[in-house]
MARPA-766763 format. One record per residue (C-alpha): x, z, y; residue in one letter; residue number from 1. Coordinates in pm, whole numbers, plus 32768, in hexadecimal, padded with zeros to 4 digits. Example, Ala and Ser with C-alpha at 12.3 -4.5 7.8 and 13.67 -1.06 7.14 Angstrom:
residues 2
+------+------+------+------+------+
!   c1 !   c3 !   c2 ! resn ! resi !
+------+------+------+------+------+
! 84CE ! 830C ! 7E3E !    A !    1 !
! 8557 ! 82CA ! 7F96 !    S !    2 !
+------+------+------+------+------+
This chain:
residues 299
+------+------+------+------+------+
!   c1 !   c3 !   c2 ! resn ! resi !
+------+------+------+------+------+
! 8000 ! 8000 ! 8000 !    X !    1 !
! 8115 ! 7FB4 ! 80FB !    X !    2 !
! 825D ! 802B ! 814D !    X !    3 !
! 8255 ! 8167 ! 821F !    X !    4 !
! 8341 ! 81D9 ! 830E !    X !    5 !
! 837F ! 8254 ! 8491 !    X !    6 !
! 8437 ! 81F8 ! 85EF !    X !    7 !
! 846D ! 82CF ! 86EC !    X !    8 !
! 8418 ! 8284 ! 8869 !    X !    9 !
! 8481 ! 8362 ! 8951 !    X !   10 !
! 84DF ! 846A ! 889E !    X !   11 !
! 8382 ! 846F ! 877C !    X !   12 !
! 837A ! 83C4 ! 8653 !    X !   13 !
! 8250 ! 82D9 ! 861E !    X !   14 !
! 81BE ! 825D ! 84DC !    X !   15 !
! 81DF ! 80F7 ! 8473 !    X !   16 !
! 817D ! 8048 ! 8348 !    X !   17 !
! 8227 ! 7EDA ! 82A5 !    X !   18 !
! 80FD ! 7E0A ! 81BC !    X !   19 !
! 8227 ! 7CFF ! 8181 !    X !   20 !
! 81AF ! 7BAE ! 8125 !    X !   21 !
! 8170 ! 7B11 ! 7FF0 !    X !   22 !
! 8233 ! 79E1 ! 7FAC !    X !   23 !
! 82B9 ! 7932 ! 80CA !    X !   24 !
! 827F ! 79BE ! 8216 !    X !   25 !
! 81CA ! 78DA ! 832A !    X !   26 !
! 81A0 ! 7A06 ! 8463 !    X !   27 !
! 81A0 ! 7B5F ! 84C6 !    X !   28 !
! 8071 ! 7C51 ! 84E7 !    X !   29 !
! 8054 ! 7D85 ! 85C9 !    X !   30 !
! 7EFC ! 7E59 ! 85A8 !    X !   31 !
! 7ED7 ! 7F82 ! 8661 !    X !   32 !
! 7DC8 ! 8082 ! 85E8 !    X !   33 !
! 7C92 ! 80B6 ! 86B1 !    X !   34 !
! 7C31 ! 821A ! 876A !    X !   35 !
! 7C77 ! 8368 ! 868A !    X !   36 !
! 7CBA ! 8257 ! 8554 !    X !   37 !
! 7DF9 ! 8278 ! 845E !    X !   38 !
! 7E9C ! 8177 ! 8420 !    X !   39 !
! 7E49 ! 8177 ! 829A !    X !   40 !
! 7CF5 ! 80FA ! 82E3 !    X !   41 !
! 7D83 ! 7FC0 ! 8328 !    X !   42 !
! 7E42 ! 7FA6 ! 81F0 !    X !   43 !
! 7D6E ! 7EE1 ! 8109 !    X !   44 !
! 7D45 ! 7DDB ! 8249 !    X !   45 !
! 7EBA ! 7DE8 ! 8265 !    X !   46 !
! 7EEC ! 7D62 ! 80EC !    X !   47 !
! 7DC7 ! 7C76 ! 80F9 !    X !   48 !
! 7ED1 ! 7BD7 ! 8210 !    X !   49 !
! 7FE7 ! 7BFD ! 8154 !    X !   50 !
! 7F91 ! 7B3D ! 803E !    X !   51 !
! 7F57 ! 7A00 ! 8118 !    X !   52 !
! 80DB ! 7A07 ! 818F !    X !   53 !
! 8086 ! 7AF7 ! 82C1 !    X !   54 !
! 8187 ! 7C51 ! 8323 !    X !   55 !
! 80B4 ! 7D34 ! 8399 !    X !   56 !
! 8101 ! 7E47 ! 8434 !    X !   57 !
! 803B ! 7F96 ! 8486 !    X !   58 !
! 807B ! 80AB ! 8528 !    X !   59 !
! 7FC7 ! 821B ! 85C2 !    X !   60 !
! 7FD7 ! 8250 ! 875C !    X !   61 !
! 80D7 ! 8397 ! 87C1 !    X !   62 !
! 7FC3 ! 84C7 ! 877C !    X !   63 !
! 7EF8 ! 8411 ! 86A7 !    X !   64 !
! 7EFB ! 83E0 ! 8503 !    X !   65 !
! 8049 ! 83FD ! 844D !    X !   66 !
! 80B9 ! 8415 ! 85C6 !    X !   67 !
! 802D ! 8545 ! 8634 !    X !   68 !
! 8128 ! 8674 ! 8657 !    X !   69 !
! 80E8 ! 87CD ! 8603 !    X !   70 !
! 8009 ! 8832 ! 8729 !    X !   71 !
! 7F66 ! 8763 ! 882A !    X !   72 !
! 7F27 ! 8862 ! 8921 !    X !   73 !
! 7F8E ! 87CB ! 8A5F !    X !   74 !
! 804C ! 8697 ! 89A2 !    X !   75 !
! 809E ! 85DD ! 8AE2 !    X !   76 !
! 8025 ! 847E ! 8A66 !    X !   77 !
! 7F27 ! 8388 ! 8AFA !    X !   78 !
! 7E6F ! 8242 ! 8A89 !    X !   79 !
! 7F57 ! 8174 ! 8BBF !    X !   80 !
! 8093 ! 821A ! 8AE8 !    X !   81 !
! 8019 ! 81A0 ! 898E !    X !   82 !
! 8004 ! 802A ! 8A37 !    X !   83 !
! 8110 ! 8012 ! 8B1C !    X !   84 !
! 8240 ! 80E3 ! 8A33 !    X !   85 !
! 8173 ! 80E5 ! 88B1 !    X !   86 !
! 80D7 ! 7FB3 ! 8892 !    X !   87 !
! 8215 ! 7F12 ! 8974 !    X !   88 !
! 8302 ! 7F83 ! 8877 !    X !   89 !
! 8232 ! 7F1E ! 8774 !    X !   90 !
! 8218 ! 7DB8 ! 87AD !    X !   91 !
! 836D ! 7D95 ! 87BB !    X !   92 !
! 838A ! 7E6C ! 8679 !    X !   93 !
! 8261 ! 7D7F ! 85BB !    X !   94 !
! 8378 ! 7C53 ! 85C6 !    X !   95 !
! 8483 ! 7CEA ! 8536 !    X !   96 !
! 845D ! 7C3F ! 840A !    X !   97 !
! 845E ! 7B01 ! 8454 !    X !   98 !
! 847C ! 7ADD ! 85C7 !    X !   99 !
! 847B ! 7955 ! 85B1 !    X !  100 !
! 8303 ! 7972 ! 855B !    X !  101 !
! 81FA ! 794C ! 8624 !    X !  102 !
! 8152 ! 7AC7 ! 866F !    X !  103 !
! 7FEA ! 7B13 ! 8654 !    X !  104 !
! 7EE6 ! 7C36 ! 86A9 !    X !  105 !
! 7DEE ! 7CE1 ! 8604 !    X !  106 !
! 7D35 ! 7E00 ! 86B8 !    X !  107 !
! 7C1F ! 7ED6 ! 8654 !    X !  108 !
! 7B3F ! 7F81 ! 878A !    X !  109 !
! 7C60 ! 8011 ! 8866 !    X !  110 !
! 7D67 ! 7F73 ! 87E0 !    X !  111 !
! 7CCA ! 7E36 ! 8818 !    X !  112 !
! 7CAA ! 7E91 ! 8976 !    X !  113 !
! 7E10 ! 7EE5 ! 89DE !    X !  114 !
! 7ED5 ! 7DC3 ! 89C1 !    X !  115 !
! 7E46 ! 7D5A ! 8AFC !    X !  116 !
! 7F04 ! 7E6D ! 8B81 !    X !  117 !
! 805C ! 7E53 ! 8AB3 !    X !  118 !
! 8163 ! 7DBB ! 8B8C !    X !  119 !
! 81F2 ! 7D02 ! 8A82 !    X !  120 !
! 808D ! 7C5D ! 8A16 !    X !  121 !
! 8112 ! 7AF2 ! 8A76 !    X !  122 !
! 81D0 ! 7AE5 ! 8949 !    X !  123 !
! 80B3 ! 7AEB ! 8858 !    X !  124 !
! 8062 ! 79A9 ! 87F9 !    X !  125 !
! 7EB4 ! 79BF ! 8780 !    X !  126 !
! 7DF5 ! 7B16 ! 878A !    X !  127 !
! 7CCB ! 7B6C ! 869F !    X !  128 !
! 7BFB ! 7CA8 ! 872C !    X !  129 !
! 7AD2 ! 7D71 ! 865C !    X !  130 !
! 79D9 ! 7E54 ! 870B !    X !  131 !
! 7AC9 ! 7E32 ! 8850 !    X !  132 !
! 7A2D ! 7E64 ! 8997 !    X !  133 !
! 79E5 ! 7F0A ! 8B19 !    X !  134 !
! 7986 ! 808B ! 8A96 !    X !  135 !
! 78B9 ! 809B ! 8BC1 !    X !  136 !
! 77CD ! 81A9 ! 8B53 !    X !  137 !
! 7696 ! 80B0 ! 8C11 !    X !  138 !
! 76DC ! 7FAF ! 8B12 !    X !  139 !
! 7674 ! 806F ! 89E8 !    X !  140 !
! 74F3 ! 8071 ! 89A8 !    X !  141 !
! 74F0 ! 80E0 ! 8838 !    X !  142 !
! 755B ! 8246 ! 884F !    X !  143 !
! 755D ! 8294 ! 89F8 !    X !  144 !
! 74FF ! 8421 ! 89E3 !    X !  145 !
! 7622 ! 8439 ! 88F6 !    X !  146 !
! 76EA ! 83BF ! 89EB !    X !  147 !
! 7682 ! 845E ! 8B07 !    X !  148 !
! 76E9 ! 8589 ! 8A36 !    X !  149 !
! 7824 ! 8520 ! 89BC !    X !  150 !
! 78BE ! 84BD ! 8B49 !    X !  151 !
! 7803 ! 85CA ! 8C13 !    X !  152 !
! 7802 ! 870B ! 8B48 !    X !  153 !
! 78DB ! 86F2 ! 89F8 !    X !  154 !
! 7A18 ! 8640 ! 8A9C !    X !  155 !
! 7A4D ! 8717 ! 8C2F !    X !  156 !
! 7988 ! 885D ! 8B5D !    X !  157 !
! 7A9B ! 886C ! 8A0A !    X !  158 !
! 7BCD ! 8795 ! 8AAF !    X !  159 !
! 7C3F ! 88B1 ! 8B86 !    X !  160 !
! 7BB4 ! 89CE ! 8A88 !    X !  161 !
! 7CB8 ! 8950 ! 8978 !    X !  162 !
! 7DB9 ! 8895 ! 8A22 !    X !  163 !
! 7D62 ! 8764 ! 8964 !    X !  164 !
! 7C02 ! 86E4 ! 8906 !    X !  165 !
! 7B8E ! 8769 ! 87C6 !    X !  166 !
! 7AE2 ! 8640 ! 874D !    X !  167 !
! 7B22 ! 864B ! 85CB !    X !  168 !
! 7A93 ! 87D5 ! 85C5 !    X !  169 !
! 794B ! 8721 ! 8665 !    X !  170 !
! 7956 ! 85D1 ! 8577 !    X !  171 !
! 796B ! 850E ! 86BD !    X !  172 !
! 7A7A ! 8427 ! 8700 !    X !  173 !
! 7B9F ! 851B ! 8678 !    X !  174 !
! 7C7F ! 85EB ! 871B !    X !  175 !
! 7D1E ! 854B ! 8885 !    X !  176 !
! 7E3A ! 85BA ! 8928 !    X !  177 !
! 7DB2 ! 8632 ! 8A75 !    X !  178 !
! 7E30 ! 850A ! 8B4F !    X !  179 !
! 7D82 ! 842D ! 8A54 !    X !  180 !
! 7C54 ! 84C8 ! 8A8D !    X !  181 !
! 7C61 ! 84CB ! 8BFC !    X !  182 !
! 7CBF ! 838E ! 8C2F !    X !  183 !
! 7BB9 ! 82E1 ! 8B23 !    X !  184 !
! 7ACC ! 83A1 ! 8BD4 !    X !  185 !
! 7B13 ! 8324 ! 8D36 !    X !  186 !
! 7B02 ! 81C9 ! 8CAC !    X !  187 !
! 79D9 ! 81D1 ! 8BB0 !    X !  188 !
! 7909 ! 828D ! 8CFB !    X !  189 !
! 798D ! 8126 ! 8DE6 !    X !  190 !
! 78FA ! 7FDF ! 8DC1 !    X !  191 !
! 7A48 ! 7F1C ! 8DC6 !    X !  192 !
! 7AA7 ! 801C ! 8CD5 !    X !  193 !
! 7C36 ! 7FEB ! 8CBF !    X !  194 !
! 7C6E ! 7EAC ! 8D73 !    X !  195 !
! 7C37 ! 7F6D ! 8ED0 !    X !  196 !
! 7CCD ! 80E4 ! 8EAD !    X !  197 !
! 7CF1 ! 8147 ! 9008 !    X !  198 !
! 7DD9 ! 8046 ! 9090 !    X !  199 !
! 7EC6 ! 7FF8 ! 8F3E !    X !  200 !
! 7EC1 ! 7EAC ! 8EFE !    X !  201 !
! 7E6D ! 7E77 ! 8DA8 !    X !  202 !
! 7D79 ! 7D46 ! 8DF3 !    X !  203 !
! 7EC5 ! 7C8C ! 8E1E !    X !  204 !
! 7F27 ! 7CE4 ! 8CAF !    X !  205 !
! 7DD5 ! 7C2E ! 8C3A !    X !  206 !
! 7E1B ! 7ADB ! 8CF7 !    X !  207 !
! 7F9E ! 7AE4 ! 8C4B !    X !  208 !
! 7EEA ! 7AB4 ! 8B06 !    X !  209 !
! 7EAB ! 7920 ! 8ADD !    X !  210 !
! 7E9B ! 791A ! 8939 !    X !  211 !
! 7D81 ! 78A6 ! 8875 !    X !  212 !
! 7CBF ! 79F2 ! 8857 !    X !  213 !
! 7B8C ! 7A3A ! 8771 !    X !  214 !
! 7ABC ! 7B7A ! 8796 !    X !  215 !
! 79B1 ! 7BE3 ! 8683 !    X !  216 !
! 7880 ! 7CA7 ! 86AB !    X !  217 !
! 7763 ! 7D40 ! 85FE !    X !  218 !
! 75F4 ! 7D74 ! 8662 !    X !  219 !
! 75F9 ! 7EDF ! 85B8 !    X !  220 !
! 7716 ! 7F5B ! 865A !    X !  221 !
! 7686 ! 80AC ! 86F8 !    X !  222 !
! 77B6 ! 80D5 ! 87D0 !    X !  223 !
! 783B ! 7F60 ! 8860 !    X !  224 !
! 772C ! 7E6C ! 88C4 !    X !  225 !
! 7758 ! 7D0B ! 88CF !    X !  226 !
! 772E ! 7D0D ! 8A83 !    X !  227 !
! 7863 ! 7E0D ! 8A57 !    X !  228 !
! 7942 ! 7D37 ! 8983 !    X !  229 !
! 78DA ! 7BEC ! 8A70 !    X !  230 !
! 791B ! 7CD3 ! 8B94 !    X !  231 !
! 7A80 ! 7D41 ! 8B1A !    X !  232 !
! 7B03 ! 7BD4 ! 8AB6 !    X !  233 !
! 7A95 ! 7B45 ! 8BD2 !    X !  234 !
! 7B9C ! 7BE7 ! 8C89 !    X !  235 !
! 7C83 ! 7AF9 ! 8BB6 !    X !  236 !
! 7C3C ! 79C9 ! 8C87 !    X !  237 !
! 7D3D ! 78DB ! 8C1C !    X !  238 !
! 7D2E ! 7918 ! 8AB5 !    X !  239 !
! 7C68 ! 783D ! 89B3 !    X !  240 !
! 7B64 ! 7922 ! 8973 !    X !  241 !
! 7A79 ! 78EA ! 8830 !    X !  242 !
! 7971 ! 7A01 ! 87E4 !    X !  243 !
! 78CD ! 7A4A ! 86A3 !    X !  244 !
! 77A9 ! 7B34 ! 8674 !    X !  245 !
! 7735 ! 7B83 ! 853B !    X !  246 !
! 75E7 ! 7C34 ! 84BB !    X !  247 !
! 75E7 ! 7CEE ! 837D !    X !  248 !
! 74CB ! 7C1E ! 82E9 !    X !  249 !
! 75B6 ! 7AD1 ! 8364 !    X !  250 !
! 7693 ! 7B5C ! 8242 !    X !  251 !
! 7578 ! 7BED ! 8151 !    X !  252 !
! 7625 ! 7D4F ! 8160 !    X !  253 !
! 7570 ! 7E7B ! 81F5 !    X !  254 !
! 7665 ! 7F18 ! 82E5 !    X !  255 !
! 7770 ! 7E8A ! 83C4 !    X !  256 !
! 7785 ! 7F81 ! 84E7 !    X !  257 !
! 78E6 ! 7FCE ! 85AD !    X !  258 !
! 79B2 ! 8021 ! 846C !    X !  259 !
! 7918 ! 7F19 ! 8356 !    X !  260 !
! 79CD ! 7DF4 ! 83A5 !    X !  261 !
! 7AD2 ! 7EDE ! 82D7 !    X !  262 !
! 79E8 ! 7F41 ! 81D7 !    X !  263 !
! 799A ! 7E7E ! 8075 !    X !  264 !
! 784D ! 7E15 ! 8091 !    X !  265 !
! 78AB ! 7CB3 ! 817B !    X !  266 !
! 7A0B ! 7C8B ! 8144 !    X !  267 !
! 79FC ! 7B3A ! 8082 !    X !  268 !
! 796B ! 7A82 ! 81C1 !    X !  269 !
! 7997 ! 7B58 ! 82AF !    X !  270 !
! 7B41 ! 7B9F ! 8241 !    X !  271 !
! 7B71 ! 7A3A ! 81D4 !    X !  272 !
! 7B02 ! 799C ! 82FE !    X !  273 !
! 7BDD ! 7AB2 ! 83EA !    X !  274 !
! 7D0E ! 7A36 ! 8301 !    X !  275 !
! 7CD4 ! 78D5 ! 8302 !    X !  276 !
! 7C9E ! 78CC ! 8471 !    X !  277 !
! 7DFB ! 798F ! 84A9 !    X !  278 !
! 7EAB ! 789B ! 83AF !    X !  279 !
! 7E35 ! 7771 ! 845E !    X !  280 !
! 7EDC ! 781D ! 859B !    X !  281 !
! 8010 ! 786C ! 8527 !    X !  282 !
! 8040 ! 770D ! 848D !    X !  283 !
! 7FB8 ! 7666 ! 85DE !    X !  284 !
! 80C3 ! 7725 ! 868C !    X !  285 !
! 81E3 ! 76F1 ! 85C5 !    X !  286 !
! 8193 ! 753F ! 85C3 !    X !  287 !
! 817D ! 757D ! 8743 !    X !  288 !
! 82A3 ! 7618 ! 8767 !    X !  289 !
! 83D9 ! 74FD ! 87A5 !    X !  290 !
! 8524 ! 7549 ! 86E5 !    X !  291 !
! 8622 ! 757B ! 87A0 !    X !  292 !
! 8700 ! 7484 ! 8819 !    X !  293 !
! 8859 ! 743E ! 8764 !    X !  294 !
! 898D ! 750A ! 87FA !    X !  295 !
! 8A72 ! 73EA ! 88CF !    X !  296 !
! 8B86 ! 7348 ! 87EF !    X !  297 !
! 8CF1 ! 7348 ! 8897 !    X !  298 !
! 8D6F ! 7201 ! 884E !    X !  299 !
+------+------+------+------+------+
């Protein structure tokens, strides 16, 4: 189930996981984890890749998963950190395999959401995102009082009370470091949600991004609606955008939500098509990329 093993960024170690590819190897695969999610989740996905000539490469954000050190009380991290150092590393990190290949992106929820924020996002070459979009509280119809609760009481009420934000003790989200949860919350209680944080220019970050990128989305998803996820990749205006949204009856299964894309009910359209789609990518790149020219001859 993958290679495990760490790198340390300033000073912590974070978790990384290698699925190396099967046969020979036609790109490199970076997928972050979504919100409060370990990295194992992703695991089966991972392989599924893997056996189509893909390295992918997961990995947990500082504080979270097989990341997360001792005590998170007052664990000076934020979501900005996890894009601009984590995921930055990270990208770099996905190619070491083969760096000649073409890299791509797969992100679940949040980590679908922060390349637009990475500085180093211009070197992926095609992005794939699931359940990705604005968290704008607004947006979500299907469970609103929950919400409300979540932002307004559980978050400013517990945050300061513990030092972090005790999520897994509720069975909501999991546990945040506390600049997580402040930040998350400014942004999922804006309607530009990241892309306009009080004067940091992340919006730029968005337009750096001109890749073929695909989003899916699911009519049961309780906590991203399909407005949020056109909302979000709009704000990647010179990418090819393609969006896919998906009912459960579409696929004759009963329940798709925010997490079933990962799930077994589904996965022989739903993962085959994901694959095929990123295959077709990384072979488009790599016949549009020119070899290099010849090295002068001294005559």
């Amino acid at each position: 189930m993958g290679e495990r093993g760490s790198l340390t960024l300033a000073g912590e170690e974070i978790a990384v996981t290698r699925f190396p590819a099967r046969g020979e190897a036609i790109a490199t695969v970076l997928m972050p984890t979504a919100m409060g999610v370990r990295q194992d989740f992703y695991a089966p996905f991972a392989e599924h890749l893997a056996e189509a000539g893909l390295h992918v490469t997961t990995f947990d954000w500082r504080g979270m998963g097989w990341s997360r050190p001792a005590s998170l009380r007052g664990y000076p991290v934020r979501i900005t950190d996890w894009a601009r150092e984590d995921l930055d590393r990270m990208l770099h990190e996905a190619r070491q395999p083969a760096p000649h290949l073409p890299l791509l992106y797969v992100g679940h929820s949040l980590g679908g959401q922060l390349l637009g924020i990475a500085p180093g996002n211009a070197m992926v070459s095609a992005m794939l995102t699931l359940n990705a979009g604005n968290g704008w509280y607004k947006f979500n119809r299907a469970s609103p009082w929950q919400l409300r609760f979540f932002w307004f009481a559980a978050v400013p009420l517990l945050t300061p009370l513990f030092g972090y934000f005790p999520g897994k003790m509720l069975r909501m989200v999991g546990d945040l470091p506390s600049g997580v949860a402040w930040q998350w919350r400014r942004w999922c209680t804006s309607p530009h949600y990241m892309v306009d944080d009080k004067g940091i220019p992340l919006r730029e970050g968005f337009e750096r991004v001109r890749v073929p990128v695909r989003s899916y989305s699911f009519s049961d998803d309780s906590l991203v609606s399909r407005e949020a996820i056109e909302d979000l990749h709009s704000c990647y205006k010179h990418a090819q955008l393609e969006h896919r949204h998906f009912s459960p009856a579409q696929l004759s299964i009963e329940r798709i939500g925010h997490f079933g894309f990962f799930a077994q009910p589904g996965r022989d359209t739903l993962w085959d098509e994901a694959r095929g789609w990123l295959v077709d990518r990384a072979r488009a790149t790599r016949r549009c990329r020119r070899p290099e020219a010849p090295a002068p001859v001294n005559l």
